[in-house]
C-alpha positions in Angstrom: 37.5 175.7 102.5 34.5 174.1 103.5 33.8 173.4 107.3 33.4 170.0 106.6 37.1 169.2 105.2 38.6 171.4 107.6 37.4 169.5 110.7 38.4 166.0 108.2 41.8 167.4 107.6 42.2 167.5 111.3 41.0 164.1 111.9 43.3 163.0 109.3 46.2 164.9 110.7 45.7 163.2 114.5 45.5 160.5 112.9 48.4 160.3 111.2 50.6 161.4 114.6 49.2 158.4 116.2 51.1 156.1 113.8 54.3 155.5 115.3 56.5 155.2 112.7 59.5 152.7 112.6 62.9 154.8 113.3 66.1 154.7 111.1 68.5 151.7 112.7 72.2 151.9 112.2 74.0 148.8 110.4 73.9 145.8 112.2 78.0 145.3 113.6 79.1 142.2 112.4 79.4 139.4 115.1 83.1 138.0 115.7 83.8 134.5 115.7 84.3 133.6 119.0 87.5 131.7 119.3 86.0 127.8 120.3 85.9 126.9 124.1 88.5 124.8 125.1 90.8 126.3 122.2 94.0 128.2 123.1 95.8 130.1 120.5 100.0 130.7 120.3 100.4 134.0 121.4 101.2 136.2 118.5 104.3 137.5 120.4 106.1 134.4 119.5 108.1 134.6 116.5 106.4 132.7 113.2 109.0 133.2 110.3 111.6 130.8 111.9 114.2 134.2 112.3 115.1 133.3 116.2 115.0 129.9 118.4 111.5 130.0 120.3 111.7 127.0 122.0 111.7 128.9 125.3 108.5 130.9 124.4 106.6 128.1 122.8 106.9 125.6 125.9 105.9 128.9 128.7 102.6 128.7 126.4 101.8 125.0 126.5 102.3 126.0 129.8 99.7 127.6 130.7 97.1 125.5 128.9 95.5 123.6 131.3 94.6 119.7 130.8 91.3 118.8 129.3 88.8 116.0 130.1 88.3 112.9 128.1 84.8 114.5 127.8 86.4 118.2 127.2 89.7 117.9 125.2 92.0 121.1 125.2 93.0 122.4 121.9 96.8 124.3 121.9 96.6 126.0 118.4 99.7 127.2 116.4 99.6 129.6 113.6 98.6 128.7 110.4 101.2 128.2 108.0 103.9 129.8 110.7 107.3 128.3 110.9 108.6 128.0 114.6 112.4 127.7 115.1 112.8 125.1 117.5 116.6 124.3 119.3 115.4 121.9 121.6 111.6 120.0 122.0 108.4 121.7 121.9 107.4 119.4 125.0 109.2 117.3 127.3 112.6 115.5 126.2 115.0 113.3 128.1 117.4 116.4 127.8 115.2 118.7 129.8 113.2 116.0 131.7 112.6 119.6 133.9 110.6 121.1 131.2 106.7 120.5 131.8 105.1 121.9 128.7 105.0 118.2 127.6 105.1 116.1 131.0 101.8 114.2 132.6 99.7 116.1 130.4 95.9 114.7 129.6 93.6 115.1 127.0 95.1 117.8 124.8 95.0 118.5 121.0 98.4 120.1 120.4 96.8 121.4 116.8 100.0 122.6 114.3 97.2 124.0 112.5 99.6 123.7 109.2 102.7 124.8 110.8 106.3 123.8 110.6 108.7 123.3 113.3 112.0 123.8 112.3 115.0 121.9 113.7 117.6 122.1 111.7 119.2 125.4 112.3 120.9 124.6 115.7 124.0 122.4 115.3 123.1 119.0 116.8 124.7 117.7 120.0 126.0 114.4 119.9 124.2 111.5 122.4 121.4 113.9 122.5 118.0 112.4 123.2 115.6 114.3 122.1 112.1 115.2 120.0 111.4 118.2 118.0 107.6 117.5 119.8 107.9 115.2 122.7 105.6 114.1 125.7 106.2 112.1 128.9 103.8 110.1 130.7 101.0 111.6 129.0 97.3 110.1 128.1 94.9 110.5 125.4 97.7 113.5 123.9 96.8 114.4 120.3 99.7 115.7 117.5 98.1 117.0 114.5 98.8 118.8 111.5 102.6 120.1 112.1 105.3 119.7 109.3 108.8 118.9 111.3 112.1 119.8 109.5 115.6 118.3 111.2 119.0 118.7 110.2 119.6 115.0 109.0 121.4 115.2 105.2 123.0 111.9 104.6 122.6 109.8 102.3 119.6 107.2 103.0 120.8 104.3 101.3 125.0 104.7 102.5 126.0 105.5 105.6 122.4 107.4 106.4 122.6 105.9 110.4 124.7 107.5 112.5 124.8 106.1 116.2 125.9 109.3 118.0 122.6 111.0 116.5 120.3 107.7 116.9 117.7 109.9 119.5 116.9 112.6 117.9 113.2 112.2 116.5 110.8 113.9 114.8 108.1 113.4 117.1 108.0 111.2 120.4 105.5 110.0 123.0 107.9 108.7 125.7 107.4 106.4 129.0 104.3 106.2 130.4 101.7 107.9 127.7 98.3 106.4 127.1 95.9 106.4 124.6 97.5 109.4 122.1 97.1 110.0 118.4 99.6 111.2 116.0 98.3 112.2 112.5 98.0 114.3 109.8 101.9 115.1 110.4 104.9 115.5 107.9 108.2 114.4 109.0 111.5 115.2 107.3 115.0 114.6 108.0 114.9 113.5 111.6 118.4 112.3 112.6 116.8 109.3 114.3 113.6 108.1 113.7 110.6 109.8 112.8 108.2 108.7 115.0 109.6 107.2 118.7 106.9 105.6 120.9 108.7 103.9 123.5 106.8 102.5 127.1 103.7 103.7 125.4 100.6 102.2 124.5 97.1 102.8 122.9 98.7 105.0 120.2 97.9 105.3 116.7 99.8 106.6 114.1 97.8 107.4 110.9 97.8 109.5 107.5 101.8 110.8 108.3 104.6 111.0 106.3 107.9 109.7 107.0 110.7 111.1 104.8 114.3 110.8 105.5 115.7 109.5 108.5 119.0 108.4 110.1 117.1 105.4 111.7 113.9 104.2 111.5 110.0 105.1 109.9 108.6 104.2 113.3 110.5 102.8 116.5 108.7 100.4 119.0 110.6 99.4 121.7 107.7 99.0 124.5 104.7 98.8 123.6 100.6 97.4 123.7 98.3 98.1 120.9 99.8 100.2 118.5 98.0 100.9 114.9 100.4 102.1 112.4 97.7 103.1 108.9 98.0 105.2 106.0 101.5 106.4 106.2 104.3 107.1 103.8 107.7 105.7 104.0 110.5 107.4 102.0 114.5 107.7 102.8 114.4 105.6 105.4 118.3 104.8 107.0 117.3 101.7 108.0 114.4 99.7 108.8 110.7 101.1 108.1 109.4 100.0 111.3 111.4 98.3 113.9 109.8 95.9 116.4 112.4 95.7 119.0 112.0 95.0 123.0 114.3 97.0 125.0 113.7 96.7 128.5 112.7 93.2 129.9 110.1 91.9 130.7 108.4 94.6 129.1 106.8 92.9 125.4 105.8 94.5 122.0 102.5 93.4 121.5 99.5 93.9 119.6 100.9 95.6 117.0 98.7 96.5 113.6 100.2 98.1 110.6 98.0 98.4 107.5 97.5 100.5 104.3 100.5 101.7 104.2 103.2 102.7 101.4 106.8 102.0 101.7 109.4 103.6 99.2 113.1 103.7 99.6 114.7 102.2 102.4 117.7 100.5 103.3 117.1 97.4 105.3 113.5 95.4 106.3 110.0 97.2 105.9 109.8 95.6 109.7 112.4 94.5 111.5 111.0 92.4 114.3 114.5 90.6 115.1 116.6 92.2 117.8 115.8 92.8 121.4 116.3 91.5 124.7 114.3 88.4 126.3 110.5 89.4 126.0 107.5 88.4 124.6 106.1 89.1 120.8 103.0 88.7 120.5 100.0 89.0 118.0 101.4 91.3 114.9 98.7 92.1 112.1 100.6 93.1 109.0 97.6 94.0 105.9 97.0 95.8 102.8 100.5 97.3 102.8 102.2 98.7 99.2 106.1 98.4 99.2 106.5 100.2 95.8 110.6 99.8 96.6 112.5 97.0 98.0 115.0 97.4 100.5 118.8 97.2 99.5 120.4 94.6 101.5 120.1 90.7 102.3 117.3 91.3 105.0 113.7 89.8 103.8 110.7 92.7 103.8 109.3 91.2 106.8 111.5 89.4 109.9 110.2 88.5 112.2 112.0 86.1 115.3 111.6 85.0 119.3 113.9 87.6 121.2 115.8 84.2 121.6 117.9 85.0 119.0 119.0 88.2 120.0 119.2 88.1 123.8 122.6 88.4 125.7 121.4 85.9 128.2 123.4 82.3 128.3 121.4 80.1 126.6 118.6 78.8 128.5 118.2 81.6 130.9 115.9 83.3 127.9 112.4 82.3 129.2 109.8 85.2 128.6 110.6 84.8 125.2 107.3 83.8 123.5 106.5 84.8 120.0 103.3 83.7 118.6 100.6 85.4 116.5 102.0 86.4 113.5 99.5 87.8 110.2 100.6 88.7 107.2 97.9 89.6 104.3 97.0 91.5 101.8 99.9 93.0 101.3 102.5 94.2 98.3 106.0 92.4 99.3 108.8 92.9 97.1 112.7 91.0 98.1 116.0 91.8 97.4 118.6 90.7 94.8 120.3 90.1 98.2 117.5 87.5 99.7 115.7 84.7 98.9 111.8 85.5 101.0 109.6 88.1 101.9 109.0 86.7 105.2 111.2 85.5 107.3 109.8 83.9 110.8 112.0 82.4 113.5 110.8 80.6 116.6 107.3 81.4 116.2 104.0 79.6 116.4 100.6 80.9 114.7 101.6 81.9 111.3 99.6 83.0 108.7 100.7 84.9 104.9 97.7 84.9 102.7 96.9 86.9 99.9 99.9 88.6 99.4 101.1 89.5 96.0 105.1 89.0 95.8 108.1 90.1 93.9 111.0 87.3 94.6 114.2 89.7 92.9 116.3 87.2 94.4 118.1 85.0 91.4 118.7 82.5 94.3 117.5 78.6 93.5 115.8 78.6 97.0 113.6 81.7 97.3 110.4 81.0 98.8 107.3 83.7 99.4 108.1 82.3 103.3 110.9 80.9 105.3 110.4 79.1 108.9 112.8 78.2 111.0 112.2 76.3 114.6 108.0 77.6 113.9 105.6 75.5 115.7 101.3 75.8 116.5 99.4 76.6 113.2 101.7 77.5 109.8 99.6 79.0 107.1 100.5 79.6 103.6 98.0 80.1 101.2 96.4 81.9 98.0 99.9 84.3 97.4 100.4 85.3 94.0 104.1 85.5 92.3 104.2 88.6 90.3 
């Protein structure tokens, strides 16, 4: 070999050892997806096939998730499709007004996350009042995506209310909550109503449905600014939605209920009749489908001063005011039984517009509307007959 490639070879050679060459790296490990801040998970202790009661267990979680912020919500999330067998209320009831899983809670997502709560195994006391998800003095309190199953298995249009089981809901927010949201939700065969809201206000109630009940679709009793949209009513026991002041001087007002579908049910799509002596005030009623009428002789829509229906002598009723009263848009179909679809009583500021209605009634003197002692501004207008 000549002298001149050996002494190349060797300047090849350090060369080459000064190249530092990349070394072998092991697979990347695949990041986890970090559970989301401010998201609590159901431990996975808890029983999800429905086998035992878990009430217990459920409400020593909620426990321990703390409040949010109306900046910072908490999110407590169930198991995905689980089913959680429930005895008493996942939250606060007036049975176990002790229990604090569901008492002066604040910006929460409770987040069923698909999951159904089952309440029909335990055999129900009578008088009971209670929620199979329930909240007390609670604001801006979210329920979301939960499927609740009760015991109720009468027959909707015969005997479906039962007064000893009357307060017994599928889902409640109870005296003193603000501001809370209830949606995306499946309620079946709730004893009493299906969704209670009573000394609430701020709450919406959207995209749920409401199937089979001993008493109502949706229970107001004292309320301000409530929005009732894109529900389904079916098997209700008696009315839809009931409008119905229970503690005076405490009103129902402000009260919108639109887009919604109404199927079977037994006696008004709202029922806005009964109470004691407070005010009514300002109900928007639009864009409502009642595919069904009901089956007795009350109109689709009543609505009356809590004059009528107070136990007061007569003239001690004063806080009785009933005024603002829309009706549009809507689908309204009457009874054999009846002669209207709306039916207003001691009320000023009416207006029914644009509502297409089915009059069933073979009576001589059905009318789309029917006042009686109405005063202030009476509109009727632009309905069609169908």
């Amino acid at each position: 070999m000549s002298k001149r490639l050996i002494v190349w070879r060797e300047r090849l050679s350090r060369w080459l050892r000064g190249i530092k060459r990349p070394k072998p790296q092991p697979a990347p490990t695949p990041t986890p997806t970090p559970t989301p801040i401010g998201v609590y998970d159901v431990p996975p202790s808890i029983a999800a096939d429905g086998s035992v009661d878990v009430t217990d267990a459920v409400n020593a979680w909620l426990r321990t998730v703390p409040n949010g912020t109306a900046l910072s919500p908490v999110t407590a999330r169930f198991g995905a499709g689980a089913t959680y067998r429930i005895h008493g209320s996942v939250g606060t009831s007036l049975n176990h007004p002790t229990e604090t899983a569901g008492l002066n809670r604040q910006y929460m997502i409770w987040d069923g996350n698909g999951c159904t709560i089952d309440w029909s195994k335990n055999t129900p006391t009578p008088y009971a009042n209670r929620a199979a998800i329930a909240m007390f003095n609670s604001i801006g309190m979210t329920v979301a995506n939960f499927t609740t199953i009760g015991p109720w298995a009468k027959d909707w249009s015969n005997e479906g209310y039962q007064s000893d089981y009357e307060w017994q809901h599928g889902v409640a927010m109870f005296f003193g909550s603000h501001g809370g949201t209830i949606k995306n939700c499946s309620f079946h065969n709730s004893l009493g109503d299906s969704v209670s809201l009573s000394g609430s206000d701020n709450i919406v109630v959207e995209n749920c449905v409401c199937d089979g009940t001993g008493r109502m679709g949706v229970a107001l009793t004292a309320n301000d600014n409530v929005i009732i949209r894109g529900c389904t009513f079916d098997r209700i026991s008696y009315h839809v939605i009931d409008i119905e002041p229970e503690s005076e001087p405490h009103p129902v007002e402000n009260i919108t209920i639109t887009g919604n579908t109404i199927k079977r049910h037994r006696f008004c799509f709202i029922g806005a009749e009964s109470g004691v002596c407070s005010p009514r005030t300002n109900y928007v009623i639009t864009n409502n489908t009642m595919e069904q009428p009901g089956l007795t002789s009350f109109p689709p829509i009543a609505c009356a001063s809590t004059i009528y229906s107070t136990t007061l002598p007569v003239g001690q009723c004063t806080n009785n005011a009933a005024t603002g009263l829309t009706v549009t848009g809507n689908v309204l179909r009457s009874t054999q039984n009846n002669g209207e679809v709306v039916r207003a009583r001691g009320y000023s500021n009416v207006t029914v517009t644009g509502n297409t209605c089915y009059l069933d009634s073979p009576f001589a003197d059905r009318a789309i509307v029917r006042f009686e002692a109405c005063t202030g501004a009476l509109a009727v207008s632009n309905n069609t007959l169908a």
